[in-house]
C-alpha positions in Angstrom: -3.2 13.7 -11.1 0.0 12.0 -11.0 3.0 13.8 -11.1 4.6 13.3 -15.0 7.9 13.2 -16.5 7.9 16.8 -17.2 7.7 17.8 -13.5 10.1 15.3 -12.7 12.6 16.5 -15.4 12.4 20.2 -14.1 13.1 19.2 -10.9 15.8 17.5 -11.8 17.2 20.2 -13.6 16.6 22.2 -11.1 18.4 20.4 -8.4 22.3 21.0 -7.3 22.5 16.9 -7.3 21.5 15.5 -10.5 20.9 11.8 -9.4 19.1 11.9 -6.2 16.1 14.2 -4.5 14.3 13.5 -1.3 10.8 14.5 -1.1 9.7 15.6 2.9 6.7 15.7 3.7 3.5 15.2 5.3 0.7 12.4 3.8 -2.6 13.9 2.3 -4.5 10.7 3.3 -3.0 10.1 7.4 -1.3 13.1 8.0 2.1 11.3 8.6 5.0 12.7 8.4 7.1 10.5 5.6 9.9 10.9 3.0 10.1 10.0 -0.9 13.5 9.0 -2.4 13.7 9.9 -6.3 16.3 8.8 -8.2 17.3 9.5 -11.6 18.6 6.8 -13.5 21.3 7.3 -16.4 18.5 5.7 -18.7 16.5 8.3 -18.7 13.6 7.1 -15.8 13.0 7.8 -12.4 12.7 5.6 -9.3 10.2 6.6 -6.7 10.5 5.0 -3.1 8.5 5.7 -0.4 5.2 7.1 -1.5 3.6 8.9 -4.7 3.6 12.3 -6.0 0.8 14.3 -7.1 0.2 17.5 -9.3 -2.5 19.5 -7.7 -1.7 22.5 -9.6 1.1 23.6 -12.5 3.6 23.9 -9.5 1.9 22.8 -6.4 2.6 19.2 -5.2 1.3 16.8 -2.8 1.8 13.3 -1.8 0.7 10.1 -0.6 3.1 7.6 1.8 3.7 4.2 0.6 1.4 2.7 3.0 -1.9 4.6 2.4 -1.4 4.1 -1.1 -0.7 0.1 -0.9 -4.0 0.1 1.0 -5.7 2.2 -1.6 -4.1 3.1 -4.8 -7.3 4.7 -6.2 -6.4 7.9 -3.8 -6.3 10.7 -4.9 -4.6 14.4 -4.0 
């Protein structure tokens, strides 16, 4: 499943910078090693860049990079 605001906000709030979090990791689908930007905008939404979170459990996450996902954005985690 894709990761919702919820997640988003704790990690936010958990975070010692409030605007920005980089995501490092490695791509469920090719096994590349890739990073996703997240911003948090003062309106209240988030910008993704990069790739695309996923929830596999309540506090587990895993992702897909931008490309794998362009090529097939039915993937799942």
């Amino acid at each position: 499943m894709l990761i919702n605001l919820e997640a988003l906000d704790q990690m936010f709030m958990d975070s010692p910078a409030p605007s920005h979090l980089t995501y490092d990791g490695r791509c469920r689908s090719c096994g590349q090693e890739f990073r996703i930007e997240i911003d948090h905008h003062i309106s209240g939404g988030y910008g993704l860049a990069g790739g695309v979170l996923y929830m596999q459990e309540a506090d587990k996450l895993t992702a897909i990079c931008e490309a794998c996902y362009r090529s097939n954005p039915e993937l799942e985690a």
